[in-house]
Residue, then its C-alpha position, 0 to 999 in steps of 0.5 A: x479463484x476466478x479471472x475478472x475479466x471476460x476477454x483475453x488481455x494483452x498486458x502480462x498480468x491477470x486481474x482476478x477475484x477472490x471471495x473471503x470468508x464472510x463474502x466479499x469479492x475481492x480483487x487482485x493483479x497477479x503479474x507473473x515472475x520466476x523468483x522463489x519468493x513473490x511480491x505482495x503489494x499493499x496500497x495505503x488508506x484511500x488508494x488502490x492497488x494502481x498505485x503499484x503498476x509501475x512497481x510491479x512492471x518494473x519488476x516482473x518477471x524477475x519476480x512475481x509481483x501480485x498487487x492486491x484492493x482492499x476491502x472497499x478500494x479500487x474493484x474489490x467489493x464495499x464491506x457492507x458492515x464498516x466496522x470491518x474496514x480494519x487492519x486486523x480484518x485487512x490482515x486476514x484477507x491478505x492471509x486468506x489470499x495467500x492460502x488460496x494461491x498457495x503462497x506460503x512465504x512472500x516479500x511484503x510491500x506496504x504503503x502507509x496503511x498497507x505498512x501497518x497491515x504487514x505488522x499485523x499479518x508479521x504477528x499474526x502468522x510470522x512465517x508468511x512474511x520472507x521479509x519488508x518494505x515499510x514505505x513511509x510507515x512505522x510504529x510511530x505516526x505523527x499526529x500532523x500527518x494523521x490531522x491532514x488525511x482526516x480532512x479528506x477521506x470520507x468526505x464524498x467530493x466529486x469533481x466536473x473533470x480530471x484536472x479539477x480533480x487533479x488540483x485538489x489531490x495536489x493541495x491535498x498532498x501540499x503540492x508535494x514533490x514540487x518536482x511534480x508536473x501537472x500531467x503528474x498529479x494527472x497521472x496519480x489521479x487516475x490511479x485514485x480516482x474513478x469516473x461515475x455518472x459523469x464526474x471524477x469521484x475517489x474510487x474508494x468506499x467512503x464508510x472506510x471513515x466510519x471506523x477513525x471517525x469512532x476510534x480517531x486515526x492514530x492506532x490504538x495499540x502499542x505498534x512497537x513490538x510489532x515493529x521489532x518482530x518485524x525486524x528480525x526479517x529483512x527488512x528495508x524503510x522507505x521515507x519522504x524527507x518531507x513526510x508529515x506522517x513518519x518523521x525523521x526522529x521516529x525512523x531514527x529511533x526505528x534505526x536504533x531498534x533495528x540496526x541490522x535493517x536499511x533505511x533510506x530517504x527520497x529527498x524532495x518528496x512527502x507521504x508517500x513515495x512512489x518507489x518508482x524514485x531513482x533513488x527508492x528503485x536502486x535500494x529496492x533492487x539492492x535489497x531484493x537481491x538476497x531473494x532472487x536466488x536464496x529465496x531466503 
């Protein structure tokens, strides 16, 4: 593995590079901790691992917290083949990653998509998985949610400045929190987005499209059973109250299967919570604390 940057930085993180087994330089922030168990951070669809710097500030050193980019976002390398821009293709990366740290066992934070990467790594090789955050994912996806991010990603739109760029992800997000101020939706844009040749432009590989446009967003296979393997984990949901991709009946059939999981709902707030909400941090706190010394 080697460091990506060529000159020594002042933050407490070290941004670094991995190459997978078809190639493909991948990109990391390992943010340094003393817990036995690490955090591995999973960002959804179009974003990146940014989104996590907050996260991941908050709780390092008392854990370490390593926050990867997919395939194709942020400073990983573009897949020069789409049809790999899968979560079993994620999956493995992830895998890939955890074997050339030699991390045996980490506590997954997943996002959305990086909620269904968890699954898929939690079938895969079970025992690299201590235990969950599911934030505003689960093994059912509500075909409403899934029609709004098909109207934006892949489509290649390039903005004159940060606040037209800001506008559009907040009407992307139907403005939702309302709590949000524009330095907020300022804020995330930065996280999302990238300046290239003089505009703002998604800082994600457009061909991650190429596999839903073939095969449609919603996943094909039955994620149930993943779930409940899951749950045999600790396990703690995260969801929006107003989330038009994880609905309120499908985390209540996710709480019948799973009663001796948490769940918790961010009032106010839709796809998908930034887990730096009051509430979101106090129940990750509480759920974290079986690992600060157990390592269970």
């Amino acid at each position: 593995m080697t460091d990506a940057s060529s000159s020594p930085r002042a933050q407490p993180f070290d941004d670094r590079t991995f190459a997978v087994q078809d190639g493909l330089q991948l990109h990391y922030r390992d943010h340094p901790g003393r817990g036995p168990v690490p955090l591995l951070c999973l960002h959804g669809l179009t974003r990146n691992g940014r989104d996590f710097t907050s996260f991941a500030q908050r709780l390092s050193p008392r854990f370490r917290v390593i926050v990867l980019d997919f395939r194709g976002r942020g400073l990983s390398q573009y897949d020069p083949q789409p049809a790999r821009y899968t979560p079993l293709t994620y999956a493995k990366d992830v895998i890939e990653l955890l074997d050339g740290l030699s991390v045996d066992r980490a506590i997954f934070v997943g996002t959305s998509l990086g909620g269904l990467v968890t699954l898929a790594v939690n079938a895969m090789a079970s025992d690299r998985v201590a235990g969950a955050i599911l934030n505003d994912v689960g093994p059912e996806l509500s075909e409403a949610g899934l029609a709004r991010i098909m109207t934006y990603v892949g489509k290649d739109t390039r903005f004159a400045s940060w606040e037209e760029a800001a506008g559009a992800i907040a009407a992307n997000n139907g403005r939702v929190p309302a709590s949000f101020t524009d330095a907020d939706w300022l804020a995330m844009t930065r996280n999302i987005c990238r300046e290239r040749d003089g505009m703002i432009v998604y800082d994600y590989d457009m061909a991650i499209a190429v596999p839903l446009a073939a095969a449609g967003a919603a996943p094909k296979v039955d994620l149930w059973p993943l779930f409940k393997a899951l749950t045999a984990k600790p396990l703690l949901v995260v969801r929006g109250a107003q989330s038009d991709l994880l609905s309120s009946a499908a985390v209540q059939r996710m709480a019948e299967a799973a009663p001796s999981s948490q769940f918790i709902e961010m009032p106010g707030v839709g796809h998908a919570p930034t887990l730096s909400e009051p509430e979101a941090a106090r129940a990750i706190d509480l759920f974290l604390e079986r690992f600060d010394d157990s390592g269970q």
